[in-house]
N, C-alpha and C positions, 0 to 999 in steps of 0.2 A: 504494500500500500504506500500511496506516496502520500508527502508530508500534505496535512490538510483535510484529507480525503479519510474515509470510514465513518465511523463510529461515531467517536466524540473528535473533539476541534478545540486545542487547550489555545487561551488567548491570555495575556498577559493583562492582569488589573492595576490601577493605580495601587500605590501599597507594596509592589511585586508579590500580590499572593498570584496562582494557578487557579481559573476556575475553567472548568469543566462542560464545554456545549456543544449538546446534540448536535447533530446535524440529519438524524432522522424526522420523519413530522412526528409528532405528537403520539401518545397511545392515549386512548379513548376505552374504558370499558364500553362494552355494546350496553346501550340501555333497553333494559326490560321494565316490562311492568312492575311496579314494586314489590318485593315478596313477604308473606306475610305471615312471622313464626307464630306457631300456633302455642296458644296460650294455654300453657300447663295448669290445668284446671286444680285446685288443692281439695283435696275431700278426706274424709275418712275413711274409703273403699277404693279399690280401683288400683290400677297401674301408677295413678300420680299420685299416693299416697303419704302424706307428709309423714317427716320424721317421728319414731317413737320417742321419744324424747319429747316432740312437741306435741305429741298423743298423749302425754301424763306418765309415760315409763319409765322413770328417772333411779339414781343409784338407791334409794329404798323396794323399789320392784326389782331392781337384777339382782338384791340380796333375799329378798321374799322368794324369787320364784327359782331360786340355786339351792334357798334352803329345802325348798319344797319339792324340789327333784331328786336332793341327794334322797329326802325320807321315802319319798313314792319315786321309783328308780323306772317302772314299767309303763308303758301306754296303760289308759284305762278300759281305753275301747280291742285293742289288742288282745288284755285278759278274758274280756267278754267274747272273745272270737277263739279261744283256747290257745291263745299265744303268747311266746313271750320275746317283747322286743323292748328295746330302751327309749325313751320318752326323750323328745329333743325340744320341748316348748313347755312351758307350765303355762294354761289357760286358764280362763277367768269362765264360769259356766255359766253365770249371766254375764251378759257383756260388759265390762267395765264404763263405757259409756252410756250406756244408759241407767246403769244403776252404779254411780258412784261411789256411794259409800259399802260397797263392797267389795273395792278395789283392791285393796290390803287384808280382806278379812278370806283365812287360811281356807276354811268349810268353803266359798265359792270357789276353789283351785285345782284343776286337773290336770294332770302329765299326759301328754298324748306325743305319738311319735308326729315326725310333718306331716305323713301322708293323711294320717283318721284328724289330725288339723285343719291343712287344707282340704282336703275332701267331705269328709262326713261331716265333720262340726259345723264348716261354714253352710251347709243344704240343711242343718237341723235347726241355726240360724235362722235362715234366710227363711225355711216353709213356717218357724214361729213368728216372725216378723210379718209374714204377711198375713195371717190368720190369729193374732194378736193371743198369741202363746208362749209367750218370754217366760213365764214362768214355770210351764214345763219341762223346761231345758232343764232341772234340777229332775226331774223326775227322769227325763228323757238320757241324761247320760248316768247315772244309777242303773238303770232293766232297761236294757233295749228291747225285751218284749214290748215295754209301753211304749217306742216309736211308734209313728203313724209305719202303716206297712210298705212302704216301698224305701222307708227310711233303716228298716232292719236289719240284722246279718243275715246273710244269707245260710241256711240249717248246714251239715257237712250232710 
């Protein structure tokens, strides 16, 4: 390349500093329609789920539900299925949020592995929720005979 010519074009400034100039045109991003991040909606359920911590789960709950795992070591709902597996969640059997003051109290607290967590617990949720049966859930994870029937184990 000869002197001048490419890239950039160094020209001498008052001062003797080096400044630096294109000599290609200009780059332009291409303009688009403006795009528009979607607004992570915050709830209590769901994929956007805020923080536990800011759900009310703070270092008196990671000591309540550590102590309550070492005592009850198995799933609950496992024992009721003739098995034995290890509990990785201490739950709350009515939901912490809707009955508060049972948050910390031992009697509302069960050890379930993830799976009878996410699975079973949140459909026995969900079918008391919507047939205004929250309070069954004490009965309901006690005798899974008294689940409604398609919420059941299934017999061997």
């Amino acid at each position: 390349m000869q002197r001048g010519q490419g890239r950039s074009d160094r020209r001498r400034m008052a001062g003797g500093r080096l400044m630096v100039k294109s000599t290609l045109p200009p780059r332009f991003k291409v303009s688009s329609a403006p795009r528009f991040k979607a607004v992570e909606v915050k709830t209590n359920t769901g994929r956007h789920r805020i923080s536990p911590r800011k759900r009310g789960y703070d270092a008196r709950w990671d000591r309540l539900a550590m102590a309550f795992r070492r005592t009850n070591p198995y799933c609950r709902f496992c024992e009721q299925e003739g098995r034995d597996s290890l509990a990785d969640v201490t739950d709350h059997i009515l939901p912490a949020h809707e009955y508060p003051h049972l948050r910390y109290v031992w009697d509302n607290l069960q050890s379930l592995c993830s799976f009878h967590h996410d699975n079973l617990k949140q459909k026995l949720e969900l079918y008391a929720r919507k047939n205004g049966l929250l309070d069954k859930l004490v009965e309901w994870s006690a005798d899974p005979e008294s689940r409604p029937v398609h919420l059941r184990p299934i017999p061997k």
